[in-house]
C-alpha positions in Angstrom: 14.3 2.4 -38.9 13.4 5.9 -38.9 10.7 7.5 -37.0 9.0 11.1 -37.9 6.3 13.3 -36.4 3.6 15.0 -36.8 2.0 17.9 -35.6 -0.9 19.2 -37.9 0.3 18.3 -41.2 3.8 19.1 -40.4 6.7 17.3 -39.1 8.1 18.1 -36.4 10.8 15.8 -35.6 12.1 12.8 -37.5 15.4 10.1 -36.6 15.5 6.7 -34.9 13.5 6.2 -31.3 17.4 6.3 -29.7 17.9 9.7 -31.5 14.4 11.4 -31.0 14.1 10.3 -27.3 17.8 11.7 -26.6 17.0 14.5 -28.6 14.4 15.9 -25.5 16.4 14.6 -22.8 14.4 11.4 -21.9 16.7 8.9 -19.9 16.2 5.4 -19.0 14.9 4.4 -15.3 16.6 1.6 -13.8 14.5 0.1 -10.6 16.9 -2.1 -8.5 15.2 -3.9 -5.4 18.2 -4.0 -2.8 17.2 -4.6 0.7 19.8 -2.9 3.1 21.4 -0.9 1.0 24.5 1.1 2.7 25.0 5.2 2.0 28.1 4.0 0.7 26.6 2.0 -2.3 24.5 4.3 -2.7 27.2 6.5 -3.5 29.0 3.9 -5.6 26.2 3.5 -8.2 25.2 7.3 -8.1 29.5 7.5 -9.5 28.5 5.0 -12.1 29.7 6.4 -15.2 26.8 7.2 -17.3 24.5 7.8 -14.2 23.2 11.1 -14.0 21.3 10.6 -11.2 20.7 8.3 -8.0 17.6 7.9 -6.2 16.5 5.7 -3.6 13.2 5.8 -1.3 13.4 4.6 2.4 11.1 1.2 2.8 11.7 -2.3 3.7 12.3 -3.4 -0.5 15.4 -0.7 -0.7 13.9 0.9 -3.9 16.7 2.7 -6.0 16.2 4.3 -9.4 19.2 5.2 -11.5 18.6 8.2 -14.1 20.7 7.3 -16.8 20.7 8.3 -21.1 21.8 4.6 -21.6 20.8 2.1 -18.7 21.4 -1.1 -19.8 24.8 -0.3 -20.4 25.2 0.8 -16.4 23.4 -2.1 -15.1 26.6 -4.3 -15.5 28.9 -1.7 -13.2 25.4 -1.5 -10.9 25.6 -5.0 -10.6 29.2 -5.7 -9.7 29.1 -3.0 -6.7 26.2 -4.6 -5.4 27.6 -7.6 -5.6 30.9 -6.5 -3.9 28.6 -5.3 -1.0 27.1 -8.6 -0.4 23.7 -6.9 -0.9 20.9 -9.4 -2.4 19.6 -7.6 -6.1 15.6 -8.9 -5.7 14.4 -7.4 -9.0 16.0 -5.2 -12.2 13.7 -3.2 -14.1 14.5 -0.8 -16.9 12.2 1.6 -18.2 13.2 3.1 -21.7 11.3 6.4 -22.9 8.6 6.0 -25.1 8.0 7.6 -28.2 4.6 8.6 -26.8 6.5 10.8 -24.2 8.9 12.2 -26.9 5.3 13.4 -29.0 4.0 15.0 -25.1 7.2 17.1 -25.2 7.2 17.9 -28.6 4.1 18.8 -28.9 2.3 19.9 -25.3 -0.5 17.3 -26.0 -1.0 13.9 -25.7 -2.0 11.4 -28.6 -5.4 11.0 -28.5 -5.9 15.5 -27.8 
């Protein structure tokens, strides 16, 4: 359940995934595919609390990414304003930080250096 490591012999870090991946400042990415999204829901989910930060990039799929330390527990509230707003929600993904990322920080290298 635990997780440790190591940098040349010596460890360097040790706790669960949750606790090492919060422990650098990694947060989840959630992708939401919302065509026509309005300013105003963009504001609504960027006051999500638990989102740190709100993205969105202009194109016909209405890409917004939500910054958050825990996303799956903001995708509900995400879900519910878009829903409110009549929008369509054409895909959810949520990207969680990987371990592998955690060792980059840690460490400066990556796993195979």
């Amino acid at each position: 359940h635990r997780v440790g490591i190591v940098d040349h012999g010596e460890i360097i870090a040790i706790g669960t995934q949750p606790e090492l991946t919060q422990m650098v400042g990694q947060h989840d990415t959630l992708i939401l595919k919302v065509p026509g999204v309005t300013p105003s829901v963009l504001e609504a989910l960027g006051s999500v609390p638990g989102v740190d930060k709100c993205l969105h990039q202009d194109g016909d799929d209405g890409e917004i990414r939500l910054l958050a330390a825990a996303g799956r527990s903001v995708l509900p509230d995400a879900i519910r304003i878009i829903n409110e707003a009549h929008l369509s929600l054409n895909s959810v993904e949520v990207h969680e930080p990987t371990l592998e990322a955690v060792f980059l920080h840690l460490t400066g290298r990556a796993l195979r250096d």
